[in-house]
C-alpha positions as CSV (number, residue, x, y, z in Angstrom):
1,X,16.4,-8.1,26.3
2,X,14.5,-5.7,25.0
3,X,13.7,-5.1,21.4
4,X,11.2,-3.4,18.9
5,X,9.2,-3.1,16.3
6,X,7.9,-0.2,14.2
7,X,6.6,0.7,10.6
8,X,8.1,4.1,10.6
9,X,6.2,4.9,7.5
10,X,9.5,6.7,6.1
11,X,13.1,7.1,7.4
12,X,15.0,8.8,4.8
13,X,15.9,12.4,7.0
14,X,17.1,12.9,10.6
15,X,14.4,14.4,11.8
16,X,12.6,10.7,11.6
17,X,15.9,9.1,12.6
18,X,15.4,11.1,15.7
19,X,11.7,10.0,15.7
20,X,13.3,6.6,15.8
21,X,15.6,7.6,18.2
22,X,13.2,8.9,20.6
23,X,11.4,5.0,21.6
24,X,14.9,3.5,21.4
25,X,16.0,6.5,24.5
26,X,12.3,5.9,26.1
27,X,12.1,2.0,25.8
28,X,15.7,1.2,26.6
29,X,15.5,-0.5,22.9
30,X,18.2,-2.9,22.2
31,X,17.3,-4.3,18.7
32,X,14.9,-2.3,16.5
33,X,13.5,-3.6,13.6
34,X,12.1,-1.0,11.2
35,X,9.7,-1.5,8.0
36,X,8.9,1.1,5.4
37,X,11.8,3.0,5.2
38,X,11.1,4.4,1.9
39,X,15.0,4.9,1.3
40,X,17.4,3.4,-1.1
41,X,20.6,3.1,1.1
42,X,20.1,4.2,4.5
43,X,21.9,7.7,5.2
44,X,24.5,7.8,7.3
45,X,23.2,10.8,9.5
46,X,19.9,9.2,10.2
47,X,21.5,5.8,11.7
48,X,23.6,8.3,13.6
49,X,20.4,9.9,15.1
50,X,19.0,6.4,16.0
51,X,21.5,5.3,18.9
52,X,23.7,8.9,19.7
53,X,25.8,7.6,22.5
54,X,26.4,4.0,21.7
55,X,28.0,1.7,19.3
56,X,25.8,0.1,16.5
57,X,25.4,-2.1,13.3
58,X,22.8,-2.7,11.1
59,X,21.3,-4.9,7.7
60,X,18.7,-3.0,5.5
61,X,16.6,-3.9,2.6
62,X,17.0,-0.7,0.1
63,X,12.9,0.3,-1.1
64,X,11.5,-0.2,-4.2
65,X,11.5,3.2,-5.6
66,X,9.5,4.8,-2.5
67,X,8.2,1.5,-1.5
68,X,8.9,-0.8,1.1
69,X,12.4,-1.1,2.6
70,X,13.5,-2.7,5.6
71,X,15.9,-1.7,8.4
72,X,17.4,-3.4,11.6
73,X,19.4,-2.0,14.1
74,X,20.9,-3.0,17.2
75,X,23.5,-1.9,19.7
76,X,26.6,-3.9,19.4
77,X,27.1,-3.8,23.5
78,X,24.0,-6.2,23.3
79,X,24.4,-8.2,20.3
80,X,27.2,-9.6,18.1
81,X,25.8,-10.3,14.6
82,X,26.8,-13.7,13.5
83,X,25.2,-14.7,9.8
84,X,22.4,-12.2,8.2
85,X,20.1,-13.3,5.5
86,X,18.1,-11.0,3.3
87,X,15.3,-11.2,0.8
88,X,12.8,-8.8,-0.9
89,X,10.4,-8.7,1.9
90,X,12.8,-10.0,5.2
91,X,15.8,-9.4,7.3
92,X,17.3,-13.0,9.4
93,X,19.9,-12.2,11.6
94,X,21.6,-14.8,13.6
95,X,22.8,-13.0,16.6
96,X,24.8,-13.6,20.1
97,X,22.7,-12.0,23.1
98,X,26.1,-10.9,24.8
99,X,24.6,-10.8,28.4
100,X,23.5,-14.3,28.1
101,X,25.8,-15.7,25.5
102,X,23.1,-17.0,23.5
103,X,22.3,-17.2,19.7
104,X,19.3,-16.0,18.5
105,X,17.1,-15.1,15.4
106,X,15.9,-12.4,15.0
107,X,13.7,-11.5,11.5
108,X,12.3,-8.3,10.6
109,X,9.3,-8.7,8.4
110,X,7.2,-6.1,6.1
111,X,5.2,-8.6,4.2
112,X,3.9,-7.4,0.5
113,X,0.0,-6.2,0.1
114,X,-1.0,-9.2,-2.7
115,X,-2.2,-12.4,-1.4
116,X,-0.3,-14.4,-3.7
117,X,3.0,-12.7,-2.7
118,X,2.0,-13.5,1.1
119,X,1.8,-16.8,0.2
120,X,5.4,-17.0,-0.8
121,X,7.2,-15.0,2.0
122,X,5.0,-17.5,4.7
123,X,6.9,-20.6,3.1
124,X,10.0,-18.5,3.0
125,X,9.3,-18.0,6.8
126,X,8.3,-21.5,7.6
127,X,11.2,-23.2,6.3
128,X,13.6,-21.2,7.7
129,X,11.9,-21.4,11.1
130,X,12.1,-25.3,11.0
131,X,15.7,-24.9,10.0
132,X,16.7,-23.3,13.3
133,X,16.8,-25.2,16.4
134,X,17.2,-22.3,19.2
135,X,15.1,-19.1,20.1
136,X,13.5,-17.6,17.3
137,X,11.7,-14.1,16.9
138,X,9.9,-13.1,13.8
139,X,8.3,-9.7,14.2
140,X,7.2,-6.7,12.2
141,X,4.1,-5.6,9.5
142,X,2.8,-8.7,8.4
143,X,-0.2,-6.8,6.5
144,X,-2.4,-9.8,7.9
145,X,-4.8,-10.4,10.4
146,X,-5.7,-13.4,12.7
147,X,-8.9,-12.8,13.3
148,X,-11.9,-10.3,11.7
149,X,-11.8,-8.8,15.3
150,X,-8.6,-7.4,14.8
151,X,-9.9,-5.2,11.5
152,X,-12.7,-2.8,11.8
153,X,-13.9,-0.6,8.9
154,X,-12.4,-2.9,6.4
155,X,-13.0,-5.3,3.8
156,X,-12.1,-8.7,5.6
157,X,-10.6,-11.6,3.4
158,X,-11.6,-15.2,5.5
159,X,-8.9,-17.0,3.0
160,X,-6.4,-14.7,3.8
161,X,-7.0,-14.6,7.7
162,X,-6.8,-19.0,7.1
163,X,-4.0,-18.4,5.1
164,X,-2.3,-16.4,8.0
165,X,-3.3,-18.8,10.8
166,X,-1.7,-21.8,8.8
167,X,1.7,-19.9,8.6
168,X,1.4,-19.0,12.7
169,X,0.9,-23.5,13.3
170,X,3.0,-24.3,10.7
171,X,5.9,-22.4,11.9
172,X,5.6,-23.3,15.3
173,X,5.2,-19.3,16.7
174,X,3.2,-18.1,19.5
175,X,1.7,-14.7,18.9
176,X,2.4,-12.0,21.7
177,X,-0.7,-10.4,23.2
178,X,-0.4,-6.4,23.5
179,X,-1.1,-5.2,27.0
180,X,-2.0,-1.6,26.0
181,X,-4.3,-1.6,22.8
182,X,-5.9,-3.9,20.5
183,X,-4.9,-2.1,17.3
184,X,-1.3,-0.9,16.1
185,X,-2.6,0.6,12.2
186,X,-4.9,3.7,12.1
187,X,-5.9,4.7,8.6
188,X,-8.3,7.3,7.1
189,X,-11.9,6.7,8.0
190,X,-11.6,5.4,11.2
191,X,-9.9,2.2,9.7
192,X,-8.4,0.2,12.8
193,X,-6.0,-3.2,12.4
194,X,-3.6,-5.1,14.2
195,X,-1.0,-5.9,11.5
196,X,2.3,-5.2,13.4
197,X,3.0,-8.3,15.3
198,X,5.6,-10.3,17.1
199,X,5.8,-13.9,17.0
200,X,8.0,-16.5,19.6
201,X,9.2,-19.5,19.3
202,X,8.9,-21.7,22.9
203,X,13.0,-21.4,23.4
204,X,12.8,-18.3,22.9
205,X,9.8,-17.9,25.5
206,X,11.8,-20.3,27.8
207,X,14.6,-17.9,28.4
208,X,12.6,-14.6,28.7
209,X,9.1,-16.0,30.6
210,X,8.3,-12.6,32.1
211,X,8.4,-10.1,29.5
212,X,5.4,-8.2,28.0
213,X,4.6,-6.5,24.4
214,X,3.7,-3.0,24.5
215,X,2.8,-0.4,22.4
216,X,3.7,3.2,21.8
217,X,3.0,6.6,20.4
218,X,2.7,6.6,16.7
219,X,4.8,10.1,16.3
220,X,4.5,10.4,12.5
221,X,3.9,7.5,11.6
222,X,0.7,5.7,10.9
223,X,1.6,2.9,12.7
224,X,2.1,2.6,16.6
225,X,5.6,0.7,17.6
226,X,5.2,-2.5,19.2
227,X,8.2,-2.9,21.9
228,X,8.8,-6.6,23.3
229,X,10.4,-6.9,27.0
230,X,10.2,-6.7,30.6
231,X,8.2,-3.7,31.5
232,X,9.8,-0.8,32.6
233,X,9.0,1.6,36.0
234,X,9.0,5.3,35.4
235,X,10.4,6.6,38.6
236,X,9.9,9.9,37.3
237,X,12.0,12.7,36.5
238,X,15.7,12.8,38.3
239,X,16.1,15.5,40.6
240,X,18.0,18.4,40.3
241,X,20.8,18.3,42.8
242,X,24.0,20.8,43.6
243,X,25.9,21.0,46.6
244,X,27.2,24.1,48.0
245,X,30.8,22.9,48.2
246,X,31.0,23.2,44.4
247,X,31.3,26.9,44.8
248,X,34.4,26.6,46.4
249,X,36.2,24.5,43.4
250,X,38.0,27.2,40.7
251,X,36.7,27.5,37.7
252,X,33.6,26.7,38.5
253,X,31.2,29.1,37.6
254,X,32.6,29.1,34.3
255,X,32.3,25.2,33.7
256,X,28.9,26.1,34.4
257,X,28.5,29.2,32.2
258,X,29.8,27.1,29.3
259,X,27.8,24.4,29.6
260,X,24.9,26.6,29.8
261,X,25.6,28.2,27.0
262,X,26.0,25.1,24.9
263,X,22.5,24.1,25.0
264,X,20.8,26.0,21.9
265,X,17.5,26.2,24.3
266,X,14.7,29.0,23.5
267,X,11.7,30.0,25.3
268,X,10.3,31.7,28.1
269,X,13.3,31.3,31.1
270,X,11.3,29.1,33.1
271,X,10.8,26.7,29.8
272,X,14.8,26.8,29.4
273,X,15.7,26.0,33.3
274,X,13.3,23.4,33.0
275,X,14.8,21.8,30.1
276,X,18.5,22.4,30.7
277,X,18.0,21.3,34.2
């Protein structure tokens, strides 16, 4: 399984769908949990950008104006969505892992700024973690911190970071260590937290022991994605390969004329072999 989380700080055109789209294709992303959509009613055409060539569904959360919003996605070749829950600040989606058969819960969380709205979406959280008996994932922008270590250049609230820590026990989660970086927020000033997070529950540790959290590259946004599963090996770029006999076939050198000619590529001709190749 693998499966992702990222504060895309806006998701309203296709040019970020395709932002989106981008870690899905790179990360082999099969469930992506989005926060800050900024939309009302996710377009069509940016869903469309996310997963190109496979089937998909999806729950949102519509913004607040041009705040908040939630979005999660997944391909349905991977998962089978089975009961979805959604409030104000969260997305639960009870879902069959079709490689495995399993159910699972996944919830996509952008918590609110205000302390005293924290406080509510943490019980929210907690009771419905106790109310699930098998693998459980909560991940996404939590706005909180664990630790002071994990804020620098900010004001840091103790009672918030004790309020945070209570919600972590009293749920039962287990907080994923990022292999890559320390920080996933970047703000003005040098400002530096860790507020995009994924929690486990031990089932759900039990049936995936080996997989890792990662980050990566922030694109537009202000916010680094956070991608959970087994790590992958870049073999590098697939060779270019063509075999003589080809020549021989009819219609050939037209197929590949055509096909040429469909890619909308511009630059210098090296650039465009390079990139059609």
């Amino acid at each position: 399984m693998r499966i992702a989380s990222w504060n895309t700080w806006g998701l309203g055109n296709k040019l970020r769908g395709r932002m989106a789209g981008n870690l899905v294709n790179n990360f082999q992303v099969q469930f992506l949990a989005t926060q800050e959509t900024m939309v009302q009613g996710m377009p069509q055409p940016v869903l469309n950008e996310i997963w190109k060539h496979f089937g998909f569904d999806s729950a949102q959360v519509s913004a607040t104006g041009r705040s908040g919003g939630l979005l999660s996605i997944w391909r349905t070749d991977f998962f089978s969505l089975v009961k979805c829950c959604k409030k104000r600040h969260w997305i639960a989606t009870i879902m069959r892992y079709l490689p495995t058969n399993n159910l699972v819960l996944i919830i996509n969380v952008y918590a609110p700024q205000q302390e005293c709205k924290k406080l509510i979406v943490w019980s929210q959280l907690t009771k419905v973690a106790h109310s699930w008996p098998g693998p459980l994932c909560i991940l996404g922008d939590f706005n909180s911190v664990s630790s002071s270590v994990e804020r620098l250049r900010e004001v840091i609230d103790l009672n918030a970071i004790a309020s945070f820590n209570n919600f972590i026990v009293n749920a039962n989660l287990i907080d994923q260590h990022l292999v890559n970086d320390d920080f996933t927020w970047e703000g003005p000033l040098g400002k530096l937290s860790r507020i995009n997070r994924v929690f486990l529950n031990s089932s759900w540790i039990d049936l995936w022991p080996d997989a890792i959290l990662q980050m990566g590259h922030p694109d537009k946004s202000d916010h680094k994605p956070i991608i959970w599963g087994k790590k992958l090996i870049s073999w590098g770029p697939k060779p270019f390969r063509f075999n003589n006999s080809w020549l021989e076939k009819p219609g050939f050198i037209n197929f590949c004329k055509d096909k040429w000619a469909s890619y909308p590529t511009t630059g210098w001709a090296a650039f465009i072999i390079n990139k059609n190749l």
